[in-house]
NUDOVEX-806513 format. One record per residue (C-alpha): residue number from 1; chain; x negated, y negated, z negated. Coordinates in steps of 0.2 Angstrom, whole numbers. Each point is the difference from the previous one (the first is absolute). Example, Ala and Ser with C-alpha at 12.3 -4.5 7.8 and 13.67 -1.06 7.14 Angstrom:
% residues 2
(r 1,'A',(-62,22,-39))
(r 2,'A',(-6,-17,3))
END
This chain:
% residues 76
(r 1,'A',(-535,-1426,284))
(r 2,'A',(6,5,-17))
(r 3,'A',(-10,14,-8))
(r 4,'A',(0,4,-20))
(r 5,'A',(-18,4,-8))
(r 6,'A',(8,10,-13))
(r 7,'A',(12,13,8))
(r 8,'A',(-4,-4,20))
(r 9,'A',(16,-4,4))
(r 10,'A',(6,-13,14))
(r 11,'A',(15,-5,-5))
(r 12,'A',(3,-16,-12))
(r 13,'A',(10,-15,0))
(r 14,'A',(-1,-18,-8))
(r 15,'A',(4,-1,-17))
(r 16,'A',(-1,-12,-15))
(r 17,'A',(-10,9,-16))
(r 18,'A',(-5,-5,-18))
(r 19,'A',(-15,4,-6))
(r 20,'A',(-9,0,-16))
(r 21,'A',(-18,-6,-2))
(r 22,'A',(-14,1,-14))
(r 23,'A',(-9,-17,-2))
(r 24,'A',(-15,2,-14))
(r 25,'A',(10,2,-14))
(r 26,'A',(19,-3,7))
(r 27,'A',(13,9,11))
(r 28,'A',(8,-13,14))
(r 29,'A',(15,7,8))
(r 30,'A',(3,-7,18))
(r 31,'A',(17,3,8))
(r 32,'A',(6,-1,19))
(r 33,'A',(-15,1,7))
(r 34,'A',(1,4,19))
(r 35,'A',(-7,17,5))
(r 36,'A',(1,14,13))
(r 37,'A',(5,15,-11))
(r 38,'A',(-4,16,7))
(r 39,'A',(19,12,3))
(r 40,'A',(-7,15,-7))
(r 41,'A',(-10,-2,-17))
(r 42,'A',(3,-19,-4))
(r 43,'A',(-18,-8,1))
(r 44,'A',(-1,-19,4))
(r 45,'A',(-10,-6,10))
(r 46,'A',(-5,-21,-1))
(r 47,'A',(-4,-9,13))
(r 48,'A',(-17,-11,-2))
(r 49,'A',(10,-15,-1))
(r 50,'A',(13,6,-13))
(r 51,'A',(-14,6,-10))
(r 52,'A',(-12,-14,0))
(r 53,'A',(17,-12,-6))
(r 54,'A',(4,13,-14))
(r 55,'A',(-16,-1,-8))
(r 56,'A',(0,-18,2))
(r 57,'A',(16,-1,-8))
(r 58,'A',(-5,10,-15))
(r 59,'A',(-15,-9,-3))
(r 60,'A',(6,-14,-2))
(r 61,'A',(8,-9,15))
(r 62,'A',(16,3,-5))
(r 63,'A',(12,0,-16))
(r 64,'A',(12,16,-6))
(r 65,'A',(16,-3,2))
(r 66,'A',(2,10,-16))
(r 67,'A',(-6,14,-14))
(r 68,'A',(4,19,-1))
(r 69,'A',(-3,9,-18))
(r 70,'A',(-5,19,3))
(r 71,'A',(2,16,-8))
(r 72,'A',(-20,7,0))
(r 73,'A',(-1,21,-2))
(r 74,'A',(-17,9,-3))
(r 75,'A',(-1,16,10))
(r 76,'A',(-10,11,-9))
END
């Protein structure tokens, strides 16, 4: 059973996300990534399997299938 470690909610469903992730001195954006995302505040949740392929994926084991350019905003 489904239960959020953010808001304690117990209701999600299955959804595909995208998620950016800081590698040493690069920002790797992974999209439709399968997670169960909480219905009332919108956290993800991975399951082992999904996350142990991502960080395979972005450390090498796999190619990007293409390159985004980004406006960057200091908030200060």
């Amino acid at each position: 059973m489904f239960k959020c470690h953010v808001c304690g909610s117990l209701e999600s469903q299955q959804e595909r996300v995208s998620e950016m992730y800081e590698l040493e001195d690069k920002r790797v954006l992974v999209e439709g990534i399968p997670a169960t995302v909480c219905q009332r505040c919108g956290e993800a949740i991975f399951s082992r399997e999904t996350t142990e392929r991502v960080r395979r994926m972005v450390h090498g084991e796999a190619k990007p299938t293409g390159t985004l350019t980004v406006e960057v905003f200091a908030f200060s």
